[in-house]
C-alpha positions in Angstrom: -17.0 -17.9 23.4 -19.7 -16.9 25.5 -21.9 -19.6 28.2 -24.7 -20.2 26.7 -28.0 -22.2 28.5 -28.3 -24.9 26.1 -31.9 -26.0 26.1 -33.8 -28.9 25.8 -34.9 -28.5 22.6 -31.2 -27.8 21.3 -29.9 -31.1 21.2 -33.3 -32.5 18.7 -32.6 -29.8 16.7 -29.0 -29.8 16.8 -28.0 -32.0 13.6 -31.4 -31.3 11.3 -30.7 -31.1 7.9 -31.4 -28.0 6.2 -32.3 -27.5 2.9 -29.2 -25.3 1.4 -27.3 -24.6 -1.3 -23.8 -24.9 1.3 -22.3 -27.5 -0.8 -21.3 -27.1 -4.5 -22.7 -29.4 -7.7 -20.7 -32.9 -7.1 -19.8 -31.8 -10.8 -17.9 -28.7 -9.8 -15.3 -31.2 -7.4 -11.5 -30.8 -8.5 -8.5 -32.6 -7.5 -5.2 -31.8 -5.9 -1.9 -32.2 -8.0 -0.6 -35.6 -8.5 1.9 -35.3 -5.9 -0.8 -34.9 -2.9 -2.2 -38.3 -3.9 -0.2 -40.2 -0.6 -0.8 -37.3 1.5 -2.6 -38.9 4.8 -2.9 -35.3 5.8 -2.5 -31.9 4.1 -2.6 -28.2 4.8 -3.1 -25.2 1.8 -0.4 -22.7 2.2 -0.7 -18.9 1.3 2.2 -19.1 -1.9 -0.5 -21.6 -3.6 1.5 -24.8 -2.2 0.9 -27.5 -0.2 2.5 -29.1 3.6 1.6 -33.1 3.0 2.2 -35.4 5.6 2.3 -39.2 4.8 4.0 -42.2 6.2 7.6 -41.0 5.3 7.4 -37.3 6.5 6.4 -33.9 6.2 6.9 -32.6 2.7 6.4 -28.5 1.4 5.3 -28.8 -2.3 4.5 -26.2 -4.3 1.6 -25.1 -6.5 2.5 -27.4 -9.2 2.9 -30.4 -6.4 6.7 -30.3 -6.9 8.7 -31.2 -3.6 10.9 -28.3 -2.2 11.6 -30.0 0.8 11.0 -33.3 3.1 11.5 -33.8 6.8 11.6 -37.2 7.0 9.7 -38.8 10.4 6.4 -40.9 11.2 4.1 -38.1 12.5 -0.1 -37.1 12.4 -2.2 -34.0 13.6 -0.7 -31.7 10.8 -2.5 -28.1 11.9 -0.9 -24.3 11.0 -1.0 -20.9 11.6 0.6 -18.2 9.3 4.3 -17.1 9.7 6.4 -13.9 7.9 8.1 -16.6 6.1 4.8 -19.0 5.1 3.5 -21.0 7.6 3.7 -22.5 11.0 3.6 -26.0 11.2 2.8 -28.4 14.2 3.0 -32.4 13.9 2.7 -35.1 16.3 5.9 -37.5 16.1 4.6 -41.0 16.8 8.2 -42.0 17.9 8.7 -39.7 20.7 5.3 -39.3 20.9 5.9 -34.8 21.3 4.6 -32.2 19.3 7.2 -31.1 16.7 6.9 -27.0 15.8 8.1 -26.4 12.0 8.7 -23.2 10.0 7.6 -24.0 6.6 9.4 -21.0 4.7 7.8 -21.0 1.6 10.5 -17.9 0.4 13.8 -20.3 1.0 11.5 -23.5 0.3 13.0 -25.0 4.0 11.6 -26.6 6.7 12.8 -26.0 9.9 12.3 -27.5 13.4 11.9 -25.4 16.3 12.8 -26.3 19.9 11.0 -29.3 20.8 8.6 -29.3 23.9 9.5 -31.2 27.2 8.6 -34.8 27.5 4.9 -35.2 27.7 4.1 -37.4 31.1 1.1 -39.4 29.0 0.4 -40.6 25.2 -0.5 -37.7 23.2 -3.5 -38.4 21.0 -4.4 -35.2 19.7 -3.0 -31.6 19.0 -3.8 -28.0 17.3 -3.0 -24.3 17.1 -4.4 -21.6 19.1 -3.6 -18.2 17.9 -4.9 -15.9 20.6 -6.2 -12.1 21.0 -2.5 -10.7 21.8 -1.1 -12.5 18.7 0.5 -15.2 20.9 0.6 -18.8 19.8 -0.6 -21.6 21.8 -0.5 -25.5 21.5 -3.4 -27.8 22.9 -2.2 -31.6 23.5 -4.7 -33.9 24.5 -4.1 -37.6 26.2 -6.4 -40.8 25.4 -7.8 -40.1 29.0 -9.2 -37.0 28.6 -5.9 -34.9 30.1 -4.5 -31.8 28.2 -2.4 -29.3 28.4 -2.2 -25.6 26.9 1.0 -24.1 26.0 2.2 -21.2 24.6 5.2 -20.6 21.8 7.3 -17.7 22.5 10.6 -18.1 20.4 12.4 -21.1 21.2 10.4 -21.0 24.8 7.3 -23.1 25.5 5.5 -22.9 28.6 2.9 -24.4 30.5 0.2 -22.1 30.1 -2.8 -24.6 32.0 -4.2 -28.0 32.6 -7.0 -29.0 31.0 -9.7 -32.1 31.6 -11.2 -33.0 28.3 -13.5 -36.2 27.0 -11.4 -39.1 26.3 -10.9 -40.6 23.2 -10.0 -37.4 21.2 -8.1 -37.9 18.1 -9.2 -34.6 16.2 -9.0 -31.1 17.7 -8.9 -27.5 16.0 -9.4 -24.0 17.4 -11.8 -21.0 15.7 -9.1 -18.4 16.5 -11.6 -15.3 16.2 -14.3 -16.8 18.4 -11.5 -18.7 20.7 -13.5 -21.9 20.3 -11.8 -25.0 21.0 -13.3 -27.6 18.9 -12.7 -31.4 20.3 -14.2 -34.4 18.5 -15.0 -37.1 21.2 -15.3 -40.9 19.6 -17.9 -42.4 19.4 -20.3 -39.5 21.5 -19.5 -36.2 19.2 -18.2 -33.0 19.0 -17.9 -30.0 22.0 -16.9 -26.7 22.2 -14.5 -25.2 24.8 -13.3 -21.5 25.7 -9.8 -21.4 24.3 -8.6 -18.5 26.2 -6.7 -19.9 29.0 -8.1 -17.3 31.2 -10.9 -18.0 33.2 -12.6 -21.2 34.0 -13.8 -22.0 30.7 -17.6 -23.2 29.0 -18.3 -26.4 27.6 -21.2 -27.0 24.7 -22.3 -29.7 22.4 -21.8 -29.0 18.7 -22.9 -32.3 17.2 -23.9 -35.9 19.3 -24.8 -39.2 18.5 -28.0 -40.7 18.3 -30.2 -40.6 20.8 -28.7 -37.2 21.8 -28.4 -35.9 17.9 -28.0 -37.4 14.5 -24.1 -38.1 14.6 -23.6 -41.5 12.9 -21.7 -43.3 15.6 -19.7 -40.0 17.0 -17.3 -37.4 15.4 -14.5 -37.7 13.3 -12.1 -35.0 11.8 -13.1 -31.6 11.1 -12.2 -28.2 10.2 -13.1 -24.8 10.7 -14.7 -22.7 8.6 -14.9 -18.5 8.1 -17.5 -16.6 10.5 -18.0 -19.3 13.5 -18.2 -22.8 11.1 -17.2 -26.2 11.6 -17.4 -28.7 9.2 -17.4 -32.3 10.5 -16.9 -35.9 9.4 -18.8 -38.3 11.3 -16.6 -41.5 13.3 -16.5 -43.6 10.1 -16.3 -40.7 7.6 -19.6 -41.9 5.9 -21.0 -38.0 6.0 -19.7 -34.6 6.4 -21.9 -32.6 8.2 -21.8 -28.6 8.3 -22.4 -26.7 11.2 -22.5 -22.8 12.0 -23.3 -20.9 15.4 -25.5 -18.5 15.1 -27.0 -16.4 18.4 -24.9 -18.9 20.3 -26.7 -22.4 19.5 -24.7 -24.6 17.1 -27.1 -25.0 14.1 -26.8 -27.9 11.3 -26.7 -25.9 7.6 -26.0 -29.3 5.4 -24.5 -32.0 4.6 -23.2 -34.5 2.0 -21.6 -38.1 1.3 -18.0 -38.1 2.1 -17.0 -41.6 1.1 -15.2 -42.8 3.7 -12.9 -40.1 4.3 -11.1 -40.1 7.1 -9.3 -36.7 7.4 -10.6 -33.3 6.5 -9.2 -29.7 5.4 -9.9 -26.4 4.7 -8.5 -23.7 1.4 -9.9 -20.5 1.0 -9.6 -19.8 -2.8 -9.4 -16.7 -4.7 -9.2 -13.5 -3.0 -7.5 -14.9 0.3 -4.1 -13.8 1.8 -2.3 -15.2 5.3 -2.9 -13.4 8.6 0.3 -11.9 8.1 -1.2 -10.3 5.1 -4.6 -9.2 7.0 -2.5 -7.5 9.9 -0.2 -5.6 7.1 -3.6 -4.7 5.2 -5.2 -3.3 8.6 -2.0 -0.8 8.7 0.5 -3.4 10.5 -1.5 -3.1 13.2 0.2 -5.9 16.1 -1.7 -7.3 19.1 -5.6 -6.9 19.3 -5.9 -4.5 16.1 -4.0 -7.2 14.1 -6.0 -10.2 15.2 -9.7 -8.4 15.0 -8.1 -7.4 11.4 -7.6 -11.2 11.0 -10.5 -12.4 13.0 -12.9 -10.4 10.9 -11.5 -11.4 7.4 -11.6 -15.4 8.5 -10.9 -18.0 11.2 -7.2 -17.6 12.2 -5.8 -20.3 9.7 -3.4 -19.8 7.7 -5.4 -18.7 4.6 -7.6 -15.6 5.9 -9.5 -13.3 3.8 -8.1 -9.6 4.1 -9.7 -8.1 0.9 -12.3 -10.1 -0.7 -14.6 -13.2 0.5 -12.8 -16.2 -0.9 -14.2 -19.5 -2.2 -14.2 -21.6 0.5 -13.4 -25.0 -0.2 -13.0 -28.4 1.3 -10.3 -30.7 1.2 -10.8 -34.6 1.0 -9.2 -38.0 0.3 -10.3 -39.3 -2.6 -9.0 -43.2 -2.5 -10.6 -43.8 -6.2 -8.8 -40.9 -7.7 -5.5 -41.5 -5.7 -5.6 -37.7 -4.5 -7.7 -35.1 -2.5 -11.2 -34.1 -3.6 -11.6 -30.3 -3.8 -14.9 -29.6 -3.2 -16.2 -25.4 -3.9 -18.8 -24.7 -1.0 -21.6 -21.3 -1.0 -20.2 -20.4 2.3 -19.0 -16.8 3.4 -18.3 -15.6 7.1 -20.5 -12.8 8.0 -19.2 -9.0 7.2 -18.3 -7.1 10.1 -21.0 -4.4 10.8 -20.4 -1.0 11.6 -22.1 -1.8 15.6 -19.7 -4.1 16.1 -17.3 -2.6 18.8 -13.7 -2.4 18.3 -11.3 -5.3 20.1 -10.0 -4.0 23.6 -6.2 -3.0 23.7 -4.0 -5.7 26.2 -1.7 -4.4 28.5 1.0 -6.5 29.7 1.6 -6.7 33.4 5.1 -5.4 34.8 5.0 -7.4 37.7 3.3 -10.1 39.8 2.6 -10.9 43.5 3.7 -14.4 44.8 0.4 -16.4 45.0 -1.8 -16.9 48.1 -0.9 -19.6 50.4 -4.3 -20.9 50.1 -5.4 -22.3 46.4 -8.9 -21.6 45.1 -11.1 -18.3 45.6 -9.1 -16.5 48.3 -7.1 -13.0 46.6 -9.6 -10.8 46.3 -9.0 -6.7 46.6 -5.9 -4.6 47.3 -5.2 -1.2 48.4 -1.4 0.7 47.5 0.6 2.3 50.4 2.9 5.2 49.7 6.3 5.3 51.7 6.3 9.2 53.0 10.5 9.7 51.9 10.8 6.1 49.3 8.7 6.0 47.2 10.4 2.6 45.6 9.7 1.2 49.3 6.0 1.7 48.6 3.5 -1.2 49.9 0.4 -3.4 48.5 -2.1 -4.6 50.8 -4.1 -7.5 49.9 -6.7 -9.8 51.3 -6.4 -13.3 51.2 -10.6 -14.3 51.5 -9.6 -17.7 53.6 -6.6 -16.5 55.7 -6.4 -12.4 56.4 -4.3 -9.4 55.6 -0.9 -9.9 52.8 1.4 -6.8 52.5 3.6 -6.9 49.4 6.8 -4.7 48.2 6.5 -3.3 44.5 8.2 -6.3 43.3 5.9 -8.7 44.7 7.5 -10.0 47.1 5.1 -11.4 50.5 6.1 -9.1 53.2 3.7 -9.8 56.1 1.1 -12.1 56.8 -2.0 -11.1 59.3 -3.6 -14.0 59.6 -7.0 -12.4 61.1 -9.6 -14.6 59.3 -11.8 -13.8 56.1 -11.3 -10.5 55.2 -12.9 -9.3 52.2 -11.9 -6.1 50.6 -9.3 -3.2 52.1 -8.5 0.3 52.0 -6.6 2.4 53.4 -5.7 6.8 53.7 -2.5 8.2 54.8 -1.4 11.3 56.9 -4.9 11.1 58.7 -5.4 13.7 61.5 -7.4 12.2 64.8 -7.2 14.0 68.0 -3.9 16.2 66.8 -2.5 13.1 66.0 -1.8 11.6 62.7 -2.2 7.9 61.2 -2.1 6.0 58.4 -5.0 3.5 59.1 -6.2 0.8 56.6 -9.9 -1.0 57.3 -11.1 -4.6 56.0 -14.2 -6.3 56.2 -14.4 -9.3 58.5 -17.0 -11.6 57.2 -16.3 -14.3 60.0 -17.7 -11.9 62.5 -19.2 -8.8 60.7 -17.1 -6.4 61.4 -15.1 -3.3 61.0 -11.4 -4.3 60.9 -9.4 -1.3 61.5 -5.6 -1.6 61.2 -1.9 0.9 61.5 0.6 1.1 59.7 3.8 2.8 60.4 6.8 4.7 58.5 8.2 1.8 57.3 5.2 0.1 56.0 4.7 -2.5 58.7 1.0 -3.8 59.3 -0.5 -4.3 62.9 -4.2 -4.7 63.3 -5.8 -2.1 65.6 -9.1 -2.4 66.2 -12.8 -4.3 65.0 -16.2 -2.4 65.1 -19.1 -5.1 65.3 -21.6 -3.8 62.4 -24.5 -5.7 62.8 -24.7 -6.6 59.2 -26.1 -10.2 58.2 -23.0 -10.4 55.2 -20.8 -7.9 55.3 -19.1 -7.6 51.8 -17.3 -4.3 50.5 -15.3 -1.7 52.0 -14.3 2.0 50.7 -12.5 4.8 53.3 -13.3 8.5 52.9 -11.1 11.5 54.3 -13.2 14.6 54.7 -11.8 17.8 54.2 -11.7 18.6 57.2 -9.9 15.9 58.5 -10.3 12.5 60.3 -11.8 9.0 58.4 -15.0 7.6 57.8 -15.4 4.6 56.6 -18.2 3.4 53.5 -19.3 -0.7 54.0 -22.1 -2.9 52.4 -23.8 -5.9 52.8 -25.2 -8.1 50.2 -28.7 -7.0 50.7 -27.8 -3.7 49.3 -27.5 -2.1 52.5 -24.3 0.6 53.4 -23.5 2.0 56.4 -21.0 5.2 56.9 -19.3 5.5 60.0 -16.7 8.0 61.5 -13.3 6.9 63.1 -12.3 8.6 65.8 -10.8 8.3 69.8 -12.0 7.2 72.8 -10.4 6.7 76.3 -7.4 6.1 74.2 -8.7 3.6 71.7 -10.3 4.0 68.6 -13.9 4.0 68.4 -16.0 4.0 65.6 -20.1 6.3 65.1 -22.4 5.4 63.2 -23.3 8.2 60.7 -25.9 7.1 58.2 -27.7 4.3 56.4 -28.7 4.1 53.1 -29.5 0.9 50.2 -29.5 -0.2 46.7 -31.4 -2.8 45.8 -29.7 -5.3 44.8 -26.0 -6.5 45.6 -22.8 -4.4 45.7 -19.7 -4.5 46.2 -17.0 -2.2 45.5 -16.7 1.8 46.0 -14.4 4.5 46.3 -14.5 8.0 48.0 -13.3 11.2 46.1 -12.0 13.3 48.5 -11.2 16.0 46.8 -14.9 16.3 45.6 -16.8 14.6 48.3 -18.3 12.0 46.1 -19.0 8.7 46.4 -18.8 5.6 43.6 -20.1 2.6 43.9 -20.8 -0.6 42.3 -24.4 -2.7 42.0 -22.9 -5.8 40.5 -25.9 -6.2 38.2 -27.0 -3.0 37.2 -23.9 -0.4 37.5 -21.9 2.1 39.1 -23.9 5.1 40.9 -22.9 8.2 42.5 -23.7 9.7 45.3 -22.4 12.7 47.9 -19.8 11.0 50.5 -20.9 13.7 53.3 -22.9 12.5 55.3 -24.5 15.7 56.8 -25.5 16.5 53.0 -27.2 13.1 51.6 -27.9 13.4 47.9 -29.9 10.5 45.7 -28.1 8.3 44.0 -27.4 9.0 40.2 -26.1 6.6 37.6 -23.1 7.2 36.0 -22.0 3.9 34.0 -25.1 1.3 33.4 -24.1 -2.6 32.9 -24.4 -2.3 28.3 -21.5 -1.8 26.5 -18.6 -0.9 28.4 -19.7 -2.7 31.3 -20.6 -6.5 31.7 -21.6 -7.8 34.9 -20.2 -8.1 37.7 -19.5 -5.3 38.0 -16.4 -5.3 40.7 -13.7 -3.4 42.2 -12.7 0.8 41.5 -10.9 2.7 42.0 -10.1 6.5 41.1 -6.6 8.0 39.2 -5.5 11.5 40.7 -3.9 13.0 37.3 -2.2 16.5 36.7 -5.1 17.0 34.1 -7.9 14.9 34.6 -9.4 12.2 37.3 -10.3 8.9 36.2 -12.3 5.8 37.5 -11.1 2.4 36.7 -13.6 -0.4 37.0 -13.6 -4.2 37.0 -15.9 -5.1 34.2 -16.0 -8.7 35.4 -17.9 -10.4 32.8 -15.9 -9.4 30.2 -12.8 -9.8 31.8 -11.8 -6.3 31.2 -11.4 -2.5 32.7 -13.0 0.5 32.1 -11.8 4.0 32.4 -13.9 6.9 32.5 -14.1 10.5 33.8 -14.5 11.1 37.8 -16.7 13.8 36.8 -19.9 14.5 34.6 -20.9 13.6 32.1 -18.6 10.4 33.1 -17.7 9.9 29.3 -16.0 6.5 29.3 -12.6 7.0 27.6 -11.9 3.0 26.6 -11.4 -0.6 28.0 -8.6 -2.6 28.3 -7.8 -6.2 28.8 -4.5 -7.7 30.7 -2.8 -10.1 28.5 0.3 -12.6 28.6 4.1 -11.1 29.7 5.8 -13.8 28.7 8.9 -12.0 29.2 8.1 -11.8 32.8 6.3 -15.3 33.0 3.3 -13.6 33.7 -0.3 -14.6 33.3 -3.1 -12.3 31.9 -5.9 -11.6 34.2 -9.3 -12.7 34.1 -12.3 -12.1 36.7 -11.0 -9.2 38.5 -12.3 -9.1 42.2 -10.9 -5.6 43.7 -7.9 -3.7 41.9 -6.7 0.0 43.5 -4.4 2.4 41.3 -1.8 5.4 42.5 -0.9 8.2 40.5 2.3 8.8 42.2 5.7 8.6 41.1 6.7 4.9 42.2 9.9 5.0 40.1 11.1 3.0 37.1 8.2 1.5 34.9 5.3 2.9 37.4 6.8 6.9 37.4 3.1 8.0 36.3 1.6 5.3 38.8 0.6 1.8 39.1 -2.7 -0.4 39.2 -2.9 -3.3 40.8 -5.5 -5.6 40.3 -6.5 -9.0 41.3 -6.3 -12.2 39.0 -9.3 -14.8 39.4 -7.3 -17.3 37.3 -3.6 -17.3 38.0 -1.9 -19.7 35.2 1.3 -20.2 33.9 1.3 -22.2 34.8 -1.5 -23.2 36.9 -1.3 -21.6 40.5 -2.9 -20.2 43.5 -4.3 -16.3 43.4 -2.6 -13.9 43.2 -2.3 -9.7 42.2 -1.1 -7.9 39.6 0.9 -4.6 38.8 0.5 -2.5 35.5 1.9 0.6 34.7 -0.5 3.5 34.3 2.0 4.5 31.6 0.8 1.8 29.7 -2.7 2.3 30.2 -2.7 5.9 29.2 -1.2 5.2 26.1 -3.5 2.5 25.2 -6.3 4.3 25.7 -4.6 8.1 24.8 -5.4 9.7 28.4 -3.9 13.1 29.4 
């Protein structure tokens, strides 16, 4: 779910009731079977069946209302998901007060409890299902206070994926699986919208409010989500249900109708419909993102999702004078995929993760890889910390050193470089306490000392690339955020190192990252608005800049940190495509045909996070041994859960990345 400025005239327009034919003739309203009729809540299962939950337990019926199995306990907040054998079940147990996970096999006609969750450390008022992106199952609990929790399923695991702070008073959530839409209903004040996906900070938006703010009748009450980005909602005393569908991201009102006093709510998509397990075996048992776009497109993420056909939707409500659950037909189909609609990125799990920065909030930022000249396993990552200095890392993670040199901003570093017939491998930073040029060595066993700082006589110094000329020695690329860059030459002096100033150029608005080809004496760099440019990296041969990847399709501002992959057959640049929390890969050369995106996802093999908001990232194509023997990018993570945690980096094999994307 995208921000979105929600405008002032939003919120008038916000619950207006449109003349449309969303709702069916009252004539056309069915009934459950029989057997439903003491249902306080109920969920439509793929076979035709039914999971009831009343005040002695969770029951699996089957299309004829006949009971194949009870689990008896006092429980509420029945939500599912699909599952190879039927469904996935999650209830709230009102005497231990945890959320209870239940395989409703509708094959064997059991029900089976899962592991339980730890111990909740407040009331639990409300819960759902998440089924995100990477296939991965998550659980949303919600206190009376407004505290929450998102966790994630993973066999008999669960762990603490984040902490959340939502309205208080929730005692209805669900979540629109192919937009990642959290949908809470606050009493008495209405219904909101949050980002799901636990990476990233997350958005909040009003759906539906009371009066004066909309035309809620005293708040929200249940709901449930409908095909293509709908919500249908019961007001707080169930007097109305009220339909809802976003559309160019402002929640819109599209009907509404009597509901009688209900006070729960369900969705059944009719003919034509088949589980998500069904939609991922239709798309070619595609797993991961191919599986869940399949899914996604055909319907919301419940357990009923189109694959083939648009099915009748329909409603699901108690009917106190008729002892059982309305059915009521409604016009309402999710919009068909078009064929401009780009694909869903590929997710990469991360093989490993840095320890996180000893500071919490914004301070990892960009990292640079250092090769060990005989061990490669003994290889180094460099990172800065934006609130403390320098961090040097082993290729397990592991915090090595600590410079604690102030703010440094982004690094990079070249190896075996020749200065007055002597050779170093010398990393620089940029210093935004002072300006300057931070300049450090590093020796044969990877150890970090700091060696020199350049004053610059920028206002805001910001990024930093390092360039090695043919032949020989370093110059150094940084920017400021007015769009200016200065290149300067390292060199000796009277025994120190000393730094010229070779040239001065600007792009008008602010960048921020760049990287030097060597071999081909180019320079790439990024204007966090607009794109990545090119230009020539020698200095005695200035060239104008040229665009090679505009901000559009591939690339959503900011654009962030690069970084280029030396292969056997082909260079590559990696970007941080910031606003969509993604990568990009194209060619280091003309025409710069982009060759895919990627996202990082879950390990939760590991216990490691996705990554959202990438800062700076670096990548080596050399042999580090093991999982990285065709190289390793390292990038930084904006949002380090899993749970919740400081900053911190990290490693994916380019293995993985070039088989996502089928690279050479």
């Amino acid at each position: 779910m995208s921000n979105h400025t929600i405008k002032s005239a939003v919120g008038a327009a916000l619950l207006t009731v449109l003349t449309t034919p969303a709702f069916a003739a009252s004539s056309a309203i069915q009934h459950t079977p029989g057997a439903t009729a003491r249902a306080q809540e109920l969920a439509a299962l793929p076979d035709g069946g039914w999971l009831t939950l009343d005040k002695h337990g969770l029951h699996l019926l089957d299309a004829a209302g006949k009971e194949r199995a009870a689990l008896p306990m006092r429980a509420k907040q029945l939500d599912i998901r699909s599952h190879a054998d039927g469904a996935l079940a999650m209830v709230l147990d009102a005497n231990t007060n945890r959320a209870q996970i239940i395989i409703a096999d509708t094959k064997a006609g059991q029900l089976r409890p899962q592991a339980q969750l730890p111990a909740p450390s407040h009331g639990i008022e409300s819960a759902c299902l998440f089924r995100d992106a990477q296939q991965l199952d998550h659980l949303f609990l919600i206190a009376k206070d407004g505290q929450a929790e998102q966790w994630v399923l993973h066999g008999e695991q669960r762990q603490l994926v984040r902490k959340l702070a939502l309205p208080p008073h929730v005692k209805h959530c669900r979540v629109d699986d192919a937009s990642q839409t959290l949908l809470v209903s606050e009493s008495g004040v209405g219904l909101w919208a949050y980002d799901a996906d636990a990476e990233g900070v997350g958005s909040r938006e009003p759906v539906a409010l009371r009066a004066p703010y909309g035309k809620l009748e005293d708040g929200a009450g249940a709901l449930a989500v409908l095909p293509g980005g709908g919500v249908a909602l019961l007001d707080a005393k169930g007097k109305t249900l009220h339909l809802l569908r976003q559309r160019d991201g402002v929640w819109q009102a599209v009907g509404r109708q009597s509901a009688g006093g209900a006070k729960q709510l369900a969705v059944h998509l009719g003919a034509g419909a088949a589980t998500g397990a069904d939609a991922a075996s239709a798309a070619g048992g595609r797993t991961g993102t191919a599986a869940a776009a399949a899914a996604a497109a055909a319907g919301t993420g419940s357990v009923a999702t189109p694959a083939r056909a648009q099915p009748l939707t329909q409603l699901l409500l108690p009917d106190e004078g008729a002892k059982s659950w309305q059915i009521r037909p409604l016009a309402w189909q999710a919009p068909k995929a078009t064929a401009t609609q780009a694909a869903p990125l590929p997710i990469i799990e991360p093989r490993a993760q840095t320890e996180p920065m000893a500071r919490p909030g914004d301070a990892a930022d960009d990292p640079a890889i250092w090769l060990h000249p005989t061990d490669r396993s003994a290889s180094r990552v460099l990172g800065t910390n934006k609130k403390q200095g320098l961090l040097v890392y082993d290729l397990q993670g592991k915090q090595l050193q600590l410079l604690e040199v102030g703010r440094l901003n982004n690094v990079d570093l070249r190896q075996n470089v020749q200065i007055d017939q002597q050779r170093y491998d010398l990393a620089v930073a940029t210093q935004r306490d002072d300006n300057t040029l931070v300049l450090f060595n590093i020796d044969a066993n990877g150890d970090v000392n700091e060696a020199a700082r350049f004053p610059t006589g920028l206002d805001k110094i910001y990024g930093i690339c390092s360039y090695q000329p043919a032949a020989g020695g370093l110059e150094v690329f940084i920017n400021d955020k007015d769009g200016t860059f200065l290149q300067y030459r390292i060199g000796r002096q009277d025994g120190r190192f000393a730094s010229t100033l070779l040239r001065k150029f600007k792009v008008a608005s602010q960048p921020e990252g760049c990287v030097a080809d060597d071999r081909n004496a180019r320079l790439y760099l990024g204007e966090e608005k607009r794109g990545v440019w090119v230009t020539s990296a020698d200095a005695a041969k200035p060239d104008a800049l040229a665009m090679a990847l505009p901000v559009g399709p591939h690339l959503t501002a900011d654009v962030e940190g690069m970084a280029l992959y030396h292969g056997a057959k082909a260079d590559y640049l990696v970007v941080s495509s910031q606003g969509s929390n993604s990568y990009v890969v194209l060619d280091a050369r003309p025409p710069y045909k982009v060759r895919g995106g990627f996202r990082i996802g879950f390990n939760l093999a590991a216990g490691i996070d996705g990554t959202s908001e990438t800062d700076g990232l670096d990548v080596t194509s050399a042999n580090l041994g093991g999982a990285y023997a065709k190289g390793m990018l390292v990038v930084q993570d904006g949002y380090k859960r899993l749970p919740d945690g400081a900053q911190n980096f990290k490693y994916v094999a380019w293995e993985d990345v070039a088989r996502a994307l089928k690279l050479d």
